[in-house]
C-alpha positions as CSV (number, residue, x, y, z in Angstrom):
1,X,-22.6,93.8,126.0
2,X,-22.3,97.4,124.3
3,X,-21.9,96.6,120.8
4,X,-22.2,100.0,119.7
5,X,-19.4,101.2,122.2
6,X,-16.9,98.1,121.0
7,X,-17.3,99.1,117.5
8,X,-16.6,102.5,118.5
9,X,-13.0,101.2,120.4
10,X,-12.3,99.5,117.2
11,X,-13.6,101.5,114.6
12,X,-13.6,100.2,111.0
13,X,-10.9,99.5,108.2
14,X,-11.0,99.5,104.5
15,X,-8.8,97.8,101.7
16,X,-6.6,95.6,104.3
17,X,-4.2,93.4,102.1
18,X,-4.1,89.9,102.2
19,X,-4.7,86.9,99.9
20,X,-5.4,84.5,102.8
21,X,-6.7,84.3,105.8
22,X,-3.5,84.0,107.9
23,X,-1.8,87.4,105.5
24,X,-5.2,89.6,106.2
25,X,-5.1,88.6,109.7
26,X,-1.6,89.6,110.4
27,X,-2.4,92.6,108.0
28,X,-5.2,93.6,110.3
29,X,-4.0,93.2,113.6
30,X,-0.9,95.5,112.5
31,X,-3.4,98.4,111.3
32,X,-6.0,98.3,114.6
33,X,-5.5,100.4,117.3
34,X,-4.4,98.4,120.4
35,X,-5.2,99.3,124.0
36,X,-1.7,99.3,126.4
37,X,-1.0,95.8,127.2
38,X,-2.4,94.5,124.0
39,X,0.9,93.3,122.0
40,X,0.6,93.2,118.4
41,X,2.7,90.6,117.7
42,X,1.1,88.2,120.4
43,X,-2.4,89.1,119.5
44,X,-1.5,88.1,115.8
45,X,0.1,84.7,116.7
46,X,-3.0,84.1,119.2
47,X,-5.3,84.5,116.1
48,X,-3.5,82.3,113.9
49,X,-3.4,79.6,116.4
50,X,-7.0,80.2,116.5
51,X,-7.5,80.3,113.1
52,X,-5.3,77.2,112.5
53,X,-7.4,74.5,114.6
54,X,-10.6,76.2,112.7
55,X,-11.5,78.5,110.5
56,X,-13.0,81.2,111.7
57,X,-15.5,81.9,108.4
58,X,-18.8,81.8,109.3
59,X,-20.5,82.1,105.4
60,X,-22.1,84.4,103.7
61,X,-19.0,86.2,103.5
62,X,-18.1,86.9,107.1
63,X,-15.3,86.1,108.8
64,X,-14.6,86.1,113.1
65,X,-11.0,85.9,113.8
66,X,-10.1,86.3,117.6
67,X,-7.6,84.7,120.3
68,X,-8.4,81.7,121.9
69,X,-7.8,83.8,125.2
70,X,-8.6,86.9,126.6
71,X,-6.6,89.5,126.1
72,X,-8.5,92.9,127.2
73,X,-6.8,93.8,130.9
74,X,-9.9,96.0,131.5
75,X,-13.4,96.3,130.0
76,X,-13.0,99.6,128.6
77,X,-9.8,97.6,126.0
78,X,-12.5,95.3,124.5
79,X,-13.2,95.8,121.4
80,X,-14.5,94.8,117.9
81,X,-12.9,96.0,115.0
82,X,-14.2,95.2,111.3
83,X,-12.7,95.6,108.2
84,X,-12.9,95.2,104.6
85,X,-10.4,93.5,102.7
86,X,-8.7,94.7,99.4
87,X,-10.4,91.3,97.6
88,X,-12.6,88.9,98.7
89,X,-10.8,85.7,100.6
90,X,-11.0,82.0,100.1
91,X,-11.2,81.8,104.5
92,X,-12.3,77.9,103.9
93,X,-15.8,79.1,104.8
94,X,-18.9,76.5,104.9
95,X,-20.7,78.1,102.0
96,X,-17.4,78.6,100.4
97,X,-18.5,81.8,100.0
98,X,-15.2,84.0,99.6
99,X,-14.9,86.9,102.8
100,X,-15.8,90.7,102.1
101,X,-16.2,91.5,105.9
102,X,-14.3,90.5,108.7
103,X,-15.2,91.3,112.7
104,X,-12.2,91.1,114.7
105,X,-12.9,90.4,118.7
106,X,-10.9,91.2,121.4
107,X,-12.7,90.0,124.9
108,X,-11.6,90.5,128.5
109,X,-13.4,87.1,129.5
110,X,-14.5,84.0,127.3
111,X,-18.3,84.8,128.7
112,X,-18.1,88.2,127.5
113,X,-16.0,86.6,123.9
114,X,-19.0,84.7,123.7
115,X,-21.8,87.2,124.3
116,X,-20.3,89.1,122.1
117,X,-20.0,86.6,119.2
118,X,-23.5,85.4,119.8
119,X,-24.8,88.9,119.5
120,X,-22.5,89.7,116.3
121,X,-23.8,86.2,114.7
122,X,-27.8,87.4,115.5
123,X,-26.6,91.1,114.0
124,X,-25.4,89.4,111.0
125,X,-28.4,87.4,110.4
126,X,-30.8,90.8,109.7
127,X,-30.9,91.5,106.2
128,X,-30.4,95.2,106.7
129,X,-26.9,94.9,109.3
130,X,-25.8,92.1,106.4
131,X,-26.5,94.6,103.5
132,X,-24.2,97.4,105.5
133,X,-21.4,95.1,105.7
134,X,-22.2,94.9,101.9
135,X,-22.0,98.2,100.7
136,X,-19.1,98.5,103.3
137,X,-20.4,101.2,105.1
138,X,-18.3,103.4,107.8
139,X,-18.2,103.3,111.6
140,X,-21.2,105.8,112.0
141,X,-23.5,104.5,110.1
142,X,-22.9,100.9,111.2
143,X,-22.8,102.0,115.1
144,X,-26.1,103.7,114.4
145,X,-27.4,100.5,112.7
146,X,-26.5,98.7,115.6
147,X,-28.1,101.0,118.1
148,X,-31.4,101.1,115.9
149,X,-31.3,97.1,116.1
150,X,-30.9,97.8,119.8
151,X,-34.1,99.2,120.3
152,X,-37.2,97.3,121.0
């Protein structure tokens, strides 16, 4: 999985609106560049449904929205898109910790959803990835992050 190139297909967003999880979302999904085949509308509804049977808030003030299904046609549509919200949101997280950062994921398969989540979740849980999302820093500096994290 090319975390670096997925954040490059979906690049980074500041100051989306939204007071809840469900406004932010559909706020979101209408700024994000979407690869052909990818409709905006469906992609938003997919979300909510997802969001709906549980929240998608993982603490610490991170949030995961994504489909329940696949929706990238080919490999080079994934992506991963994060963005900042306007104000932190109450996303019904676990640590009730309100959301400053959120990762949206859009997968051609649910193996490569999951690798993808799973290797976001370990990038989230290194002090200096989380204090990026902090200081909401832009698409270069977090791709290079990520490709420094990479490295063994």
């Amino acid at each position: 999985m090319d975390i670096p190139a997925l954040l490059a297909r979906g690049g980074v967003w500041y100051n989306v609106p939204g007071k809840t999880s469900a406004e932010f979302i559909e706020a979101f999904v209408g700024a994000v560049r979407l690869p052909e085949g990818v409709n905006r509308s469906d992609l938003a509804q997919a979300c909510a449904r997802r969001e709906a049977s549980s929240p998608t808030a993982m603490g610490r003030g991170l949030a995961f929205p994504h489909p329940g299904v696949p929706m990238a046609t080919k490999p080079e549509d994934a992506f991963i898109a994060v963005a900042y919200p306007r104000f932190p949101i109450d996303w019904k997280a676990p640590d009730e910790a309100p959301v400053k950062a959120v990762f949206l994921i859009i997968s051609g398969s649910r193996n490569e959803h999951l690798t993808t989540l799973s290797t976001l979740a370990k990038l989230c849980g290194d002090d200096e990835f989380y204090a990026a999302l902090q200081k909401e820093v832009p698409l270069e500096a977090l791709v290079a992050l990520v490709k420094k994290k990479a490295q063994p």
